[in-house]
N, CA, C and O of each residue as an XYZ file, in Angstrom:
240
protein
N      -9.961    -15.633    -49.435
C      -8.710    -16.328    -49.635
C      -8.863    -17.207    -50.876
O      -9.875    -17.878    -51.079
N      -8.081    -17.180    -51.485
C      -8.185    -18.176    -52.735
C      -7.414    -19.381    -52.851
O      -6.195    -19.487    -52.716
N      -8.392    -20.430    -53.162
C      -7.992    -21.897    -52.751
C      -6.080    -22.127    -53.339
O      -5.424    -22.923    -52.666
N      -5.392    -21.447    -54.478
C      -4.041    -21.714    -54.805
C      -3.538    -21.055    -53.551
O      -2.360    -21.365    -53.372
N      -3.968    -20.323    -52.696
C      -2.868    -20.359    -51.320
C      -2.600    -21.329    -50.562
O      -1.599    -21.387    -49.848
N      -3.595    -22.302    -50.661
C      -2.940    -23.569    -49.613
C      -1.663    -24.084    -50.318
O      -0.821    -24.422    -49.486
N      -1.184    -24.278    -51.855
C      -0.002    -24.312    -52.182
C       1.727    -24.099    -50.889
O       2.628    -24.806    -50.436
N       1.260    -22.672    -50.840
C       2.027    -22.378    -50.224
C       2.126    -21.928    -48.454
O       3.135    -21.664    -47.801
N       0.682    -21.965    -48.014
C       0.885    -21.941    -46.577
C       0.730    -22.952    -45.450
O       0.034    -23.965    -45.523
N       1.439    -22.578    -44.416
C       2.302    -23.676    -43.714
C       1.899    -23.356    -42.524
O       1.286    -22.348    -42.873
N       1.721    -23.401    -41.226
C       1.724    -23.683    -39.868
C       2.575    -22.328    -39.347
O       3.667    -22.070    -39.854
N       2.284    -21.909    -38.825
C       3.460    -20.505    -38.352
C       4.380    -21.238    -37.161
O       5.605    -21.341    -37.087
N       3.543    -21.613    -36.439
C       4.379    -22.332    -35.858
C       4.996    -23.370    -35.533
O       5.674    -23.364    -34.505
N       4.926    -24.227    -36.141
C       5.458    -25.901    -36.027
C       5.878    -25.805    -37.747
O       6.395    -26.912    -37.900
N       5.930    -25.271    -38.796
C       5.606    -25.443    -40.364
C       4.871    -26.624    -40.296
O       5.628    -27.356    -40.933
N       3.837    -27.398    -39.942
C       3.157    -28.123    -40.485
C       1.891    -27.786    -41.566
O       1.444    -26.700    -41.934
N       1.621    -28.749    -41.811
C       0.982    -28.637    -43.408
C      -0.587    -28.450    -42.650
O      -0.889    -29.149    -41.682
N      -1.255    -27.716    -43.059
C      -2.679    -26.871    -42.985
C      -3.702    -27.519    -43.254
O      -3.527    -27.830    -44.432
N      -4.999    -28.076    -42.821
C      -6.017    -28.478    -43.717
C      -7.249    -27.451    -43.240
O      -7.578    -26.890    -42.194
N      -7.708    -27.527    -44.523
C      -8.752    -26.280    -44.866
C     -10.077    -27.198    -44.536
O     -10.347    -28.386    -44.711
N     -10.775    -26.066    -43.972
C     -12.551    -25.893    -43.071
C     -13.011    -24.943    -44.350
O     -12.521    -23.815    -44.311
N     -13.580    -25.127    -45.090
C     -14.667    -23.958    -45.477
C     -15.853    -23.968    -44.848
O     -16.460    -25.032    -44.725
N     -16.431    -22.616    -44.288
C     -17.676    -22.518    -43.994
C     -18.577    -22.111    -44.787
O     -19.699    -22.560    -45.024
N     -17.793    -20.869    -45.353
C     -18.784    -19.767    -46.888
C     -17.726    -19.368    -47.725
O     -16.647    -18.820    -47.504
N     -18.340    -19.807    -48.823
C     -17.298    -19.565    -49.898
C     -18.246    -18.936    -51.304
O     -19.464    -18.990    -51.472
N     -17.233    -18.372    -52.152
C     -18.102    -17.605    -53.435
C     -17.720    -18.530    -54.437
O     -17.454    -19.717    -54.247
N     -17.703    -17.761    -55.800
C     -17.083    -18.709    -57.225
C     -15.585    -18.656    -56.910
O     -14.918    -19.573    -57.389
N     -14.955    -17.740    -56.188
C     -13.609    -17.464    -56.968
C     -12.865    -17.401    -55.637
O     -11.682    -17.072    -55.717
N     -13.408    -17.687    -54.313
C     -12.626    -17.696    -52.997
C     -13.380    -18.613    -52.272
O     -14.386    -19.286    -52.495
N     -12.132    -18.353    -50.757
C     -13.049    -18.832    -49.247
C     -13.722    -17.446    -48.570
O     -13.195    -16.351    -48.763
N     -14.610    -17.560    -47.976
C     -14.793    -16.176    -47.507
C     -14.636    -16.550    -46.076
O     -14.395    -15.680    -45.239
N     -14.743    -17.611    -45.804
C     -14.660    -17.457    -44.151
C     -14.372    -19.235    -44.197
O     -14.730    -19.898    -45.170
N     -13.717    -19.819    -43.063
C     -13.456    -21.095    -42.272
C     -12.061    -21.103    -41.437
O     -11.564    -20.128    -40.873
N     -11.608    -22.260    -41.481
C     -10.293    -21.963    -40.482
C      -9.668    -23.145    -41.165
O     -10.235    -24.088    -41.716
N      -8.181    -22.867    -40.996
C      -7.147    -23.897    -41.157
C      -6.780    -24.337    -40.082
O      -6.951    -23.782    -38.996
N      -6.200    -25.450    -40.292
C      -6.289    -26.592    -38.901
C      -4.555    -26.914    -38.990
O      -4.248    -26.918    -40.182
N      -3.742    -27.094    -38.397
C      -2.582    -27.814    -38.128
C      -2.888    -28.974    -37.364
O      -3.731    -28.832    -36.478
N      -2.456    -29.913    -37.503
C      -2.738    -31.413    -36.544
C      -1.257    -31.490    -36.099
O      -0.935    -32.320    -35.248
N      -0.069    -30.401    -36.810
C       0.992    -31.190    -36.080
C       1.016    -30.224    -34.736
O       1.501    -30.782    -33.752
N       0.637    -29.073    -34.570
C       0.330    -28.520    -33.081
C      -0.889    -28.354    -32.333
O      -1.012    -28.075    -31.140
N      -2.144    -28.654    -33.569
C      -3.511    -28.818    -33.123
C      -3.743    -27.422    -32.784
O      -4.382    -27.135    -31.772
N      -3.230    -26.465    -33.625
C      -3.845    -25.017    -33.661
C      -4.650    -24.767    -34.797
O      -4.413    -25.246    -35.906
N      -5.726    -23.924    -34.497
C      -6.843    -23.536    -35.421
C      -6.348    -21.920    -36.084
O      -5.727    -21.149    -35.354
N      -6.602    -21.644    -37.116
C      -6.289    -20.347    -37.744
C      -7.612    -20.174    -38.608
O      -8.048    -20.900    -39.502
N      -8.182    -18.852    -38.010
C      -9.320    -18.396    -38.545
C      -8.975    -17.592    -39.945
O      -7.905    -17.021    -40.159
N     -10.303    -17.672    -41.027
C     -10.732    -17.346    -42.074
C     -11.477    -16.693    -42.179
O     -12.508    -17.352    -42.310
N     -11.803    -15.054    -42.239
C     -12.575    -14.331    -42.121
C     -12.718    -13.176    -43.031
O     -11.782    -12.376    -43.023
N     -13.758    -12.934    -43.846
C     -13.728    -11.993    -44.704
C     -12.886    -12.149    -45.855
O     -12.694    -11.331    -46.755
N     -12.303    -13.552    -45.685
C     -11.425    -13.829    -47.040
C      -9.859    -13.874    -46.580
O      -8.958    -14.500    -47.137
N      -9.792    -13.259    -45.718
C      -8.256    -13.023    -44.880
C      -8.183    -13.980    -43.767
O      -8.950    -13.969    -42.804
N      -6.879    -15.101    -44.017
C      -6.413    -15.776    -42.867
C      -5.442    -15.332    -42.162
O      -4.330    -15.101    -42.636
N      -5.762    -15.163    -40.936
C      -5.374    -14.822    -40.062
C      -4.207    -15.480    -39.359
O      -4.391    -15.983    -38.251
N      -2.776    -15.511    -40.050
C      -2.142    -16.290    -39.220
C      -1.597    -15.777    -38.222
O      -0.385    -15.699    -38.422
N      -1.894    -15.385    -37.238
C      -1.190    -14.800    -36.345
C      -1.272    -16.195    -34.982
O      -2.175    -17.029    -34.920
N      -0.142    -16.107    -34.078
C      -0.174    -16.951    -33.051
C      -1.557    -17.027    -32.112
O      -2.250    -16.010    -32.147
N      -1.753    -17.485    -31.764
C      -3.302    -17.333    -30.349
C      -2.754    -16.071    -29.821
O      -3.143    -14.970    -30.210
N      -1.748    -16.269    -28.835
C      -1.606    -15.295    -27.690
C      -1.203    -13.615    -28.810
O      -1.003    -12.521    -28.282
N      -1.186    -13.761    -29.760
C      -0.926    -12.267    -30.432
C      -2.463    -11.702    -30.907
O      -2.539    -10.478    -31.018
N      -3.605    -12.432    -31.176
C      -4.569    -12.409    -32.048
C      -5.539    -11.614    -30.863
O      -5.532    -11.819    -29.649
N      -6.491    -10.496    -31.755
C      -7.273     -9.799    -30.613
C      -8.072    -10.645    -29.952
O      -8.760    -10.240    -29.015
């Protein structure tokens, strides 16, 4: 994922504003952590570079 996406992504469900976890990252991305919402206190995983926004109850 590349850090100019937090620009534009938002909370899927509440639109609240996102704060970024890096765990492993390269020169030019995130490769893995999770974004955090505090206004619903949902976690959204970062994996392989792809965030995963999908709801909890939809996500494998």
């Amino acid at each position: 994922m590349k850090y100019d996406l937090m620009d534009i992504l938002a909370c899927p469900i509440c639109k609240g504003d996102l704060v970024l976890n890096v765990t492993v990252e390269d020169e030019q991305e995130i490769v893995s952590g999770t974004l955090h919402c505090s206004g619903c206190n949902e976690y959204f995983p970062i994996e392989n570079g792809i965030p995963n926004m999908l709801p909890p109850d939809m996500r494998d």
